[in-house]
VMD Tcl script that draws the C-alpha trace (Angstrom):
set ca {
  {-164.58 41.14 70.32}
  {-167.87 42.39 68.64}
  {-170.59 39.70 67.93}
  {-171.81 39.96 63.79}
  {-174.90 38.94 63.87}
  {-176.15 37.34 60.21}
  {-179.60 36.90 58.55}
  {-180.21 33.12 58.27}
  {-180.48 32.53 54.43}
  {-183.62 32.31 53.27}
  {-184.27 28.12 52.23}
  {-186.76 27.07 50.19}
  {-189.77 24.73 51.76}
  {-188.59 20.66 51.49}
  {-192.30 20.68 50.52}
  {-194.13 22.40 48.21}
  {-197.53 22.03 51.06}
  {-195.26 23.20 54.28}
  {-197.29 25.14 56.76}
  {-195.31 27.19 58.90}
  {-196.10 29.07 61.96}
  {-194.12 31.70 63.97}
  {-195.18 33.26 68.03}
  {-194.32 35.87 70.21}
  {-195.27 35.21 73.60}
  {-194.23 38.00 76.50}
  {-194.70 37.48 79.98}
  {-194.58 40.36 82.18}
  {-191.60 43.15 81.65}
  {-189.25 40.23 81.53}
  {-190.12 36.86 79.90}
  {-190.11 36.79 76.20}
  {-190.49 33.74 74.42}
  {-190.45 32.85 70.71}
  {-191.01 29.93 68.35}
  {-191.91 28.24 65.30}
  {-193.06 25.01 63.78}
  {-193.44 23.52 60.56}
  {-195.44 21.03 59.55}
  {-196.81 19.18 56.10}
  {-200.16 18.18 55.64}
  {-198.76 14.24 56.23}
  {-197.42 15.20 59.40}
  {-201.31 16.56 60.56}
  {-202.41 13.62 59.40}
  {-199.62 10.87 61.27}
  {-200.56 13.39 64.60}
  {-203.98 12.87 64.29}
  {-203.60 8.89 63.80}
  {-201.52 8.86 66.82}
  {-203.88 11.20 69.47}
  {-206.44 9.04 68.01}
  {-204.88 5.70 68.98}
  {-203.60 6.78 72.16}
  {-207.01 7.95 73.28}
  {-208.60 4.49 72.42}
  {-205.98 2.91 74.47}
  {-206.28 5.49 77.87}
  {-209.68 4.39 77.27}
  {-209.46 0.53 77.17}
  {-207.29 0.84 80.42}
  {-209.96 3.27 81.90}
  {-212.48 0.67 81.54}
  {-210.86 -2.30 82.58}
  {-209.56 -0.56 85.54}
  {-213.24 0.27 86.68}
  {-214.20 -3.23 85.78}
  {-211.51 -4.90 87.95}
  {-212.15 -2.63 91.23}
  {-216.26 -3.11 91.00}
}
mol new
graphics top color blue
foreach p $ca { graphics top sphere $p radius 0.5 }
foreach p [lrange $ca 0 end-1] q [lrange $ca 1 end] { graphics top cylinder $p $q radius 0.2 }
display resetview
């Protein structure tokens, strides 16, 4: 049985401000890898917010760790 292989249809952004990205990585003669992402400018925003607050917190427990062995 022969596999038909179809072009995805072509959707329109859920936002009007979507940033997408595509990549080709190839390793050697034999790895290929590919991907994408998609992301709206809200989403930079919330992922900011978040490395932000979970920096502040490694360094709270960085400091009270070096406080409670001296």
């Amino acid at each position: 049985m022969a596999a038909i292989e179809e072009d995805p249809p072509t959707a329109s952004p859920s936002h009007p401000e979507e940033i997408k990205s595509t990549f080709d990585l190839r390793v050697g003669n034999h790895i290929t890898l590919q991907g994408s992402a998609r992301i709206t400018p809200a989403g930079v925003i919330c992922t900011g917010i978040a490395v932000t607050a979970m920096t502040f917190a490694l360094g709270y427990l960085i400091s009270s760790a070096r406080h409670r062995a001296g």
